[in-house]
C-alpha positions in Angstrom: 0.0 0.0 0.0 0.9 3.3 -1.2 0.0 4.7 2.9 2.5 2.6 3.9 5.0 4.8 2.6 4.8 8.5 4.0 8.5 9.1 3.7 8.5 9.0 -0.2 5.3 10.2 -0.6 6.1 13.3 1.1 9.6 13.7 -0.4 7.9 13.7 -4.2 4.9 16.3 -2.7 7.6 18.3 -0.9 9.0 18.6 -4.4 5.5 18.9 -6.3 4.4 21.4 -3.9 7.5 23.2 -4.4 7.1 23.8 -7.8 4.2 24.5 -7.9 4.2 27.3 -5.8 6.7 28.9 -8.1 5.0 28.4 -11.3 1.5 29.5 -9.6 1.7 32.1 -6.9 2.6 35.4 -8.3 6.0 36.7 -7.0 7.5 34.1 -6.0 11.0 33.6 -7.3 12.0 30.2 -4.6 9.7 27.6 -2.7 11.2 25.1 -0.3 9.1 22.6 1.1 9.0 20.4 3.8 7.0 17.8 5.2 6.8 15.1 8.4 4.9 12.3 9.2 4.1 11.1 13.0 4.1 7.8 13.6 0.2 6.5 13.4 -1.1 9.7 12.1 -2.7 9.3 8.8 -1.1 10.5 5.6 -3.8 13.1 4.8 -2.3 14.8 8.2 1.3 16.0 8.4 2.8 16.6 11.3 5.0 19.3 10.1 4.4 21.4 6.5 6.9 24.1 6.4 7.3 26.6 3.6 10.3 28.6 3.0 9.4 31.3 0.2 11.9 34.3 -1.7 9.6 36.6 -2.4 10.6 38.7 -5.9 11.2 42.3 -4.9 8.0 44.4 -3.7 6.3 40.9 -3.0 5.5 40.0 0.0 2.7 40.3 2.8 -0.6 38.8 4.0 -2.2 38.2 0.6 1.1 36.7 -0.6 1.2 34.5 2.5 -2.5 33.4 2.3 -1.8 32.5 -1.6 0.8 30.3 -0.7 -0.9 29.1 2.2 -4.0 28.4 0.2 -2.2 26.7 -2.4 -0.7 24.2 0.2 -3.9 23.5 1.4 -6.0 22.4 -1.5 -3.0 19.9 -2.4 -2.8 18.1 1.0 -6.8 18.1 1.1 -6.1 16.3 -2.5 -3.9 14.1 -1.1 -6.1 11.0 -2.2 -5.3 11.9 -5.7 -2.2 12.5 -5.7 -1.1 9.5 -3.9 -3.0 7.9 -6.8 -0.9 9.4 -9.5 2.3 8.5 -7.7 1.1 5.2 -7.4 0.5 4.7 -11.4 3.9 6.1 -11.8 2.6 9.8 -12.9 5.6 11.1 -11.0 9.7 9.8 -11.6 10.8 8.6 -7.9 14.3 7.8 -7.5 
């Protein structure tokens, strides 16, 4: 099972997320990602989601932050899907 597996699942979403942050939110030059698992918890609920963001000059504040926020948000409340995609090989793991 794909659950079984937190540590690469969140290692390819860390990355995913990453991206897409970059590509998406407006102003942002570099996204770092990261994400824990506890023990137990279900995959759907990360014990740590951090986001480390360079904003591109004059970008910045709460809007930006809830962007980026929001963004994370809808992808770990997608989870399901995305684990799906990894699982049919939609995403190069090495």
């Amino acid at each position: 099972r794909i659950e079984d597996a937190p540590f690469e699942i969140y290692s390819v979403l860390a990355f995913k997320l990453a991206a897409g942050i970059r590509e998406e939110v407006e102003g942002v030059t570099h996204a770092t990602v990261w994400l824990a698992s506890r023990i137990g918890a279900p995959i759907r609920e990360p014990r740590l989601c951090a986001v480390d963001i360079v904003p591109a000059p004059g970008a910045g504040g709460a809007m930006f932050e809830r962007a980026v926020a929001d963004f994370v948000a809808e992808r770990i409340a997608h989870l399901d899907d995305f684990c799906l995609e990894l699982e049919a090989g939609r995403y190069p793991v090495c």
